[in-house]
N, C-alpha and C positions, 0 to 999 in steps of 0.2 A: 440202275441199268443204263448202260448206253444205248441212246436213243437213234444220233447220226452222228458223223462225221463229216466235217469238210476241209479241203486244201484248194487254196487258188495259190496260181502262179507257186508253187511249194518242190524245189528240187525241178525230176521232169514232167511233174502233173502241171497240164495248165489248169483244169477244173476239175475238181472229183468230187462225187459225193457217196457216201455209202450211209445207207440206212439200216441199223441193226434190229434182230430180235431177240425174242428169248432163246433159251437154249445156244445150243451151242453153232456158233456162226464160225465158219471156217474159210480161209482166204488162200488160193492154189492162182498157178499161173505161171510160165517157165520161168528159168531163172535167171534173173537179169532183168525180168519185167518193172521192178520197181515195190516188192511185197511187204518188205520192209519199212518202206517210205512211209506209208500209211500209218505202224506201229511208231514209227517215229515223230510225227505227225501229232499223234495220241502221247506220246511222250514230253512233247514241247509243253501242252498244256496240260500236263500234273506238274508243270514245273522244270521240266529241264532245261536246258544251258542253251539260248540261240543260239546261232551264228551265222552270219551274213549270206555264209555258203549257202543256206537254204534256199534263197532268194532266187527264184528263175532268171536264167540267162535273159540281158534285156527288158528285163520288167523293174520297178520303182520298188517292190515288196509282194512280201510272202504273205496271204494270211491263211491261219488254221484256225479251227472252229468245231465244236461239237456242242450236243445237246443229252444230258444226265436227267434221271428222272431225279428229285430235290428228296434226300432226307432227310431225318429229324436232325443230325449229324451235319449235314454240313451247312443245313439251316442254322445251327448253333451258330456255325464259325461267319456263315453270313452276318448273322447280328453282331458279331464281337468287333466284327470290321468295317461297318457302319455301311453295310450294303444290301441292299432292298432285296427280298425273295415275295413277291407277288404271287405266283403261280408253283405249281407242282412240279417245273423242270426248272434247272436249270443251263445257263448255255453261259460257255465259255469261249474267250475268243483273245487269239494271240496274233499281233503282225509285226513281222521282221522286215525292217528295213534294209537297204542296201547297203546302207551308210553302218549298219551295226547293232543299231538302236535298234528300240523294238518299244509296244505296248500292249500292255493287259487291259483287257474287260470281261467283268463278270455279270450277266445280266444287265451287258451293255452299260455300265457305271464300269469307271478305269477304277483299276487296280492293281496289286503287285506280284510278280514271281512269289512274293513269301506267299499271298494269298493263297495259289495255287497250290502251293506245297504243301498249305495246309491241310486243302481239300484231297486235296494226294488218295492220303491212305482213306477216306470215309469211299471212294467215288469206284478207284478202279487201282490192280496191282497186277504193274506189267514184266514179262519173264522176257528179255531179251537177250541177245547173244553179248555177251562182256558186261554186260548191267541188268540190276533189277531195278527196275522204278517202287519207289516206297518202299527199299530197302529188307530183305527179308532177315533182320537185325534179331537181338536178342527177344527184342521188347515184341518185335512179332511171333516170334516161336514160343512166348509166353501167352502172348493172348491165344495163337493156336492151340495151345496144351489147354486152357482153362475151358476154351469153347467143348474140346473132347471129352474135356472130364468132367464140364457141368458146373464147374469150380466160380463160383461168384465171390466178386471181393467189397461188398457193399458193407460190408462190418467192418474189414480193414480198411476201406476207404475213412470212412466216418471217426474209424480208433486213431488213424493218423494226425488227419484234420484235426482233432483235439490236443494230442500231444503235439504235432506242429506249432501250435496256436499258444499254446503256456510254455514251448522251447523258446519261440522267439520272443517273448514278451520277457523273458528271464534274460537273456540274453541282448535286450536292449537296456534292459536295466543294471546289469553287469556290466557294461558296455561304455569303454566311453568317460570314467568317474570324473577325472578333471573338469569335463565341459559339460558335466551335469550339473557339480556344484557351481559352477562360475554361473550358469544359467539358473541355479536353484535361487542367488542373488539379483540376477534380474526378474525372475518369476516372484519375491519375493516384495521387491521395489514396484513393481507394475500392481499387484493386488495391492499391496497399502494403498496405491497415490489413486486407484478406483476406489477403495472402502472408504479413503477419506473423502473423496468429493460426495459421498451422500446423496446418490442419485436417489431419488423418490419415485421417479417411473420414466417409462423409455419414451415418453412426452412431452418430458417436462423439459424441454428447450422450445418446444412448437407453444406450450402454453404460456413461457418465457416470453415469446417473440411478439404474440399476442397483445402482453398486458403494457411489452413495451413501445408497442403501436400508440396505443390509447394513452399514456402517459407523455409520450414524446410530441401529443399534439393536445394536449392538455385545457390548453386556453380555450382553444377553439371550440371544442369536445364542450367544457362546463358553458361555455355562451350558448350550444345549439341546444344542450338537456334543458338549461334554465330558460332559455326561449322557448324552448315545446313546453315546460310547465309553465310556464304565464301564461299560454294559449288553451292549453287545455285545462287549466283551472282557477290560478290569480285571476285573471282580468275581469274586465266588467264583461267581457262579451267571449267568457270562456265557453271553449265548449260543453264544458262539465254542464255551467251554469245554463246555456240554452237549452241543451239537452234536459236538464232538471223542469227547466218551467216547461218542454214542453208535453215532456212526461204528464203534469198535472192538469193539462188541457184536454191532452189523449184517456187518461182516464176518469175525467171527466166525463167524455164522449163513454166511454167502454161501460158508463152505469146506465146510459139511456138506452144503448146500440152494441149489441153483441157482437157484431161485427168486429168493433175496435179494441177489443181485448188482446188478440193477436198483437196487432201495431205498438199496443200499449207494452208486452213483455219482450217487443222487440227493441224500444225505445229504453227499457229500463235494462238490457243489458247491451247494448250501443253503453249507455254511462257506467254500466257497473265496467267496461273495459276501457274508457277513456279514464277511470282513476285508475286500475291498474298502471295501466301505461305511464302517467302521471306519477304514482309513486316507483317505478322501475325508474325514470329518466332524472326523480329526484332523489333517489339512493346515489346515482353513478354518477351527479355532478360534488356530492357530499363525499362521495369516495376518490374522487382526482385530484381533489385537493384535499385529503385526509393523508397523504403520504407523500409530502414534495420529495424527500428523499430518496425516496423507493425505485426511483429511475435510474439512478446508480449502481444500487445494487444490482438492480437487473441485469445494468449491463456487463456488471462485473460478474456476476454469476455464469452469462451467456459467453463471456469470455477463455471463463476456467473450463465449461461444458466446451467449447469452439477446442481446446487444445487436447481434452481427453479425444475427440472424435477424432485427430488428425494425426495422433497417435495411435488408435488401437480400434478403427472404424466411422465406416461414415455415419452409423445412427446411434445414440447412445443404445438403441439394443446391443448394438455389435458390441461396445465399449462393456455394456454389462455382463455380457457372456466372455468376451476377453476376460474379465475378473475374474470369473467364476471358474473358466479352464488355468488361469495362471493358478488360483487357489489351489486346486485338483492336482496339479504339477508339482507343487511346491508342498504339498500335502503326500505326496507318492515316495518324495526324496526324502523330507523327513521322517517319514514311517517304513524307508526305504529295507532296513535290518528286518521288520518283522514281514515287509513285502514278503523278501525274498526266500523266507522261510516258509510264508506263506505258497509260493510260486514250486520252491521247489519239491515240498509236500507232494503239490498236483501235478508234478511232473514226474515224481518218480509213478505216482498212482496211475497217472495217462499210460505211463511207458509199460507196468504190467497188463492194462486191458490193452496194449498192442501187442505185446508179445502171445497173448493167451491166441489172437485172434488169428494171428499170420502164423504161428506155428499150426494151426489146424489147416490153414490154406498151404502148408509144407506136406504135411500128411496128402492131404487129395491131392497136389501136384504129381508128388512121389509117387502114389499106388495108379495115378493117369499114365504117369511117363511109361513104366512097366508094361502097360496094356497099350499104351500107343506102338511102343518101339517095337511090339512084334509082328502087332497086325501093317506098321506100314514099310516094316522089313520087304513081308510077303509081297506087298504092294508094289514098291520099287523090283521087285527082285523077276515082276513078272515084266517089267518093261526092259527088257534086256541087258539087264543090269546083276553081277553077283558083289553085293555088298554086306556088312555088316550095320547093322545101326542100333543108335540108343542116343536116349534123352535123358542128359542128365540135367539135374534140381541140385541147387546148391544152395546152402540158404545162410544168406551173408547178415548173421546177427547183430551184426556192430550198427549203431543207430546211422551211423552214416550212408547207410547202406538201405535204409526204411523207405519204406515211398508208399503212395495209397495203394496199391495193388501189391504189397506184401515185400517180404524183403528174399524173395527167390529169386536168383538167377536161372536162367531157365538156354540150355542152349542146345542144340541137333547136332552129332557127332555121327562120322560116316567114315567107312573103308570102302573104298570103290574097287580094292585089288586085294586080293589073297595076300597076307604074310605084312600088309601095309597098317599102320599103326591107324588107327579112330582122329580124325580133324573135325574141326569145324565145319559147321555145312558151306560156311561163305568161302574157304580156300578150296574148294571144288574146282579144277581147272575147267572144265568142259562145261561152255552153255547149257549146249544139250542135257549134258546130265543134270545138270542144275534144275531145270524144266522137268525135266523127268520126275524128280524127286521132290519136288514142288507140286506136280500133277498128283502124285501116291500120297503127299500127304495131305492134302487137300480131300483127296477121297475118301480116306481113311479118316479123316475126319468127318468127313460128309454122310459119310453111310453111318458114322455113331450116332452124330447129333440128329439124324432122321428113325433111326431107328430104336432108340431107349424110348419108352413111355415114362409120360411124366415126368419129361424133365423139363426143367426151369427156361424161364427165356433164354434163348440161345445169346450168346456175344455178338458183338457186331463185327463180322467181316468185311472187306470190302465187296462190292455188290458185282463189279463184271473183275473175270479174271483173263489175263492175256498173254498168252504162249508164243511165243517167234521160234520157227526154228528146232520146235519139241521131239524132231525124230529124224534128228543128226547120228547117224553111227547104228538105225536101228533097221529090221527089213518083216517078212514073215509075219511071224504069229506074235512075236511082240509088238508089231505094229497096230495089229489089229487088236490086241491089249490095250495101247495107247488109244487108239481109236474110242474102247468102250467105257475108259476109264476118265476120256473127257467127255463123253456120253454121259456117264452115271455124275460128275460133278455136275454139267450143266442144267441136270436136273433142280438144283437148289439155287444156281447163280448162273449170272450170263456168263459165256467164257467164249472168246476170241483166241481163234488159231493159224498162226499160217504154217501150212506142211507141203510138202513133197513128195507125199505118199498116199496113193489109194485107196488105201485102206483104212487112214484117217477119216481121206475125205469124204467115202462113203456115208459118216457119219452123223454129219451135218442138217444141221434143221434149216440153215439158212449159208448159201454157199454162192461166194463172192469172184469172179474171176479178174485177178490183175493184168491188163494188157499194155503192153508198150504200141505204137502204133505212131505211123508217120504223117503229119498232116502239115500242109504247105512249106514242106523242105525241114520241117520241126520234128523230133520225138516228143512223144508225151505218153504219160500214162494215163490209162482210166480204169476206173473200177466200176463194175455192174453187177447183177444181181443175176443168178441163172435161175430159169427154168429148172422141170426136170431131165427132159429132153436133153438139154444143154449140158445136164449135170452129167450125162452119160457121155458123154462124149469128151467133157472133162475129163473125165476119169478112165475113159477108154486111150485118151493121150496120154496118162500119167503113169500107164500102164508100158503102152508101144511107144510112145517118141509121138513125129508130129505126123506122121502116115497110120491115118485109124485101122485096122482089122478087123474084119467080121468076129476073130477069133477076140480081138483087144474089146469090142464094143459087147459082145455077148458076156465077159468076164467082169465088166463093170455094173451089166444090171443087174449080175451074181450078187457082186462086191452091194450095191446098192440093196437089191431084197433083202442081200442076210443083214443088212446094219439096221431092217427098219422091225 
């Protein structure tokens, strides 16, 4: 839902804010006040195209701003784009420069137009005059069709993912033969020249480096071990040896005086640990000169270890796992013939558990479309409109044509005129009617998916929907259809309206008045929040012009009772 909106220095707003609610929030004001501004406003940031013109007469830049309650949806696309969602809204924020330029922030962190576009269709889908924002494309009149008919594609999603996943692994491996074999020769050359170095463990250069420490100072090293054993046991005044006698004086004492028993087994393992020591420092002077050679080879080992890492990583782990994928590579290409037999086995097997699953998701499109095209016939046909319509399901079975949500083309086909052939919904010449029949099907969806029991989580639509303009060419009793029929939508979704008409505006759960207004030699617009007091007399002027009528004010709080 949208939360608020703002524009500073934006066109001829110098400050505005509007704050939204639920239900359906409706935006009047004569014409020329600037009503439009605000949806355009709201346009910039799902993404649409700056330009400089925005920027107020005399000011440095334009910024616009709102605030989204955050969901699970565009939270997604938050983390995809490495952008923080902290809290339960989010707020968006776009400023155009004078100069052309401009910059994005999402939750105050910069970001980009694409981002924006992204969040587009999760946030809000706006209906304006010559453009729909978030596009009401193929792909949307398919998720509309699945929401009506209940139609979930969590099997075909899954059946795809599987057959995607062994097309393309086939298809790298088919792919390409020349520079796999030229490569199956270096992949073959790299694991030899690793198998042959005989690495023993992903250490054994640090325990290399080690024993090449203590060899390369050799001399020194056997002078300081045979120095610590003369001290601690040759000599006449070794410690072994003082230790020993005075061992025999302490227990001595320890046969007259219990006391000195302690002292005595603390004194005899003081010695039992100066001859360890003792024999540890006379192994390792026996061992530095048990292999004068052996410093060579170290270095030469730590040498042939130095060029595998500078080749194919910095630790011989890396080096040993390089082997081990060069192996796996070079094992893939040789065994390539019965791979690919292997591969295409599971791909023809993937491509029947897809087809079983999207031809049943063709069936429920098909038996949905049927039942939609009639009930939002009637729909449209109450907003002053005589048209024909139907939804047609194609189902384009060539795998090129597959995608996780089934391989249905799905499109909206309309006659707007007696004797005139079925289009597309997108080559609709009139705004309005485009709103129109965007409002009917909306509803007409809306009163399905609220009214079967039992059905399945709904699809995700976008959360606020946005009319401009919705009752161009309409007057009467159709209007007052329009009127109830963004009543009964905004029952399930926010929905913003700016109209022209009375009878719309009667509607509204929350009603906005756009003013131009003249302050220190300047126009500007601002936008406010009416009353209901206020509201009457909106709507007593939308009735008679700018001179209210007892007759004009009495017929709006007509208009007003019967809409509540």
């Amino acid at each position: 839902m949208l939360l608020e909106l703002r524009a500073e220095n934006y066109a001829v707003i110098d400050r505005a804010v509007a704050t939204f609610g639920l239900g359906l929030n409706l935006l009047t004001g004569e014409t020329g006040a600037g009503k439009s501004i605000l949806i355009d406003a709201l346009a910039l940031l799902l993404g649409g195209k700056a330009s400089a013109d925005f920027v107020r007469h005399g000011e440095e830049k334009a910024v616009v701003s709102c605030v989204f309650e955050l969901t699970q949806g565009a939270a997604a696309i938050l983390e995809t784009n490495g952008i923080d969602s902290e809290s339960d809204h989010l707020l968006l924020r776009r400023e155009i420069l004078v100069s052309g330029k401009g910059r994005v922030f999402v939750n105050n962190q910069p970001a980009t137009v694409g981002v924006l576009r992204q969040l587009a269709p999760e946030l809000a889908l706006v209906h304006s005059q010559g453009e729909t924002m978030g596009s009401f494309d193929q792909a949307q009149q398919r998720i509309l069709l699945d929401r009506f008919g209940a139609v979930s594609v969590d099997g075909v999603a899954e059946a795809f993912a599987a057959w995607r996943a062994t097309t393309d692994k086939l298809d790298e491996l088919q792919s390409a033969e020349q520079d796999r074999l030229r490569m199956a020769d270096l992949w073959r050359f790299q694991s030899r020249e690793i198998d042959q170095a005989g690495l023993s463990a992903e250490d054994e250069d640090v325990q290399l480096e080690a024993e090449k420490r203590v060899l390369g100072n050799a001399e020194k090293l056997y002078t300081a071990a045979m120095s610590a054993h003369e001290l601690l046991y040759e000599s006449e005044s070794s410690a072994e040896g003082a230790l020993g006698a005075a061992l025999k004086h302490v227990e001595e004492l320890a046969r007259y005086d219990a006391r000195f028993q302690e002292p005595a087994q603390q004194l005899a393992a003081a010695k039992a640990i100066v001859e360890d020591v003792d024999a540890e420092v006379r192994d390792f002077a026996d061992n530095v000169h048990a292999a004068p050679g052996r410093l060579e080879e170290i270095e030469d080992r730590l040498a042939a270890l130095d060029r595998l890492k500078r080749k194919y990583g910095q630790r011989l782990k890396d080096v040993i796992d390089f082997g081990a994928e060069a192996a796996r590579q070079l094992a893939e290409v040789e065994n390539r013939d019965a791979l690919l037999v292997e591969l295409k086995g599971k791909q023809e097997k993937d491509a029947e558990a897809y087809k079983i699953v999207a031809a049943k998701r063709t069936v429920g499109r098909t038996e949905a479309a049927k039942r939609l095209e009639k009930l939002a016939e009637a729909q449209i046909n109450d907003l002053a409109m005589s048209t024909r319509f139907h939804v047609r399901v194609t189902a384009e079975k060539s795998p090129e044509n597959w995608t996780a949500h089934g391989w249905d083309q799905v499109e909206c086909l309309i006659a707007t005129n007696a004797g005139e052939p079925m289009k597309p919904l997108h080559e609709i010449a009139s705004g309005g009617e485009m709103s129109r029949v965007m409002l009917a099907l909306k509803v007409t969806v809306e009163e399905a998916a609220s009214g079967v029991a039992g059905r399945k989580k709904k699809s995700v639509l976008p959360r606020t929907l946005v009319f401009d303009e919705i009752d161009i060419g309409i007057g009467g009793r159709a209007a007052e259809a329009v009127g109830r029929k963004l009543k009964t939508l905004s029952k399930g979704q926010q929905v913003l309206c700016i109209t022209h008409l009375p009878q719309i505006a009667a509607f509204g759960d929350q009603h906005f008045l756009i003013e131009k207004t003249e302050k220190r030699g300047r126009t500007q617009t601002e936008v406010r929040r009416m009353e209901d007091s206020e509201r009457t007399q909106e709507i007593a002027r939308m009735l008679s012009g700018a001179k209210l009528t007892e007759t004009s004010l009495k017929h709006a709080e007509h208009l007003l009772e019967s809409s509540r």
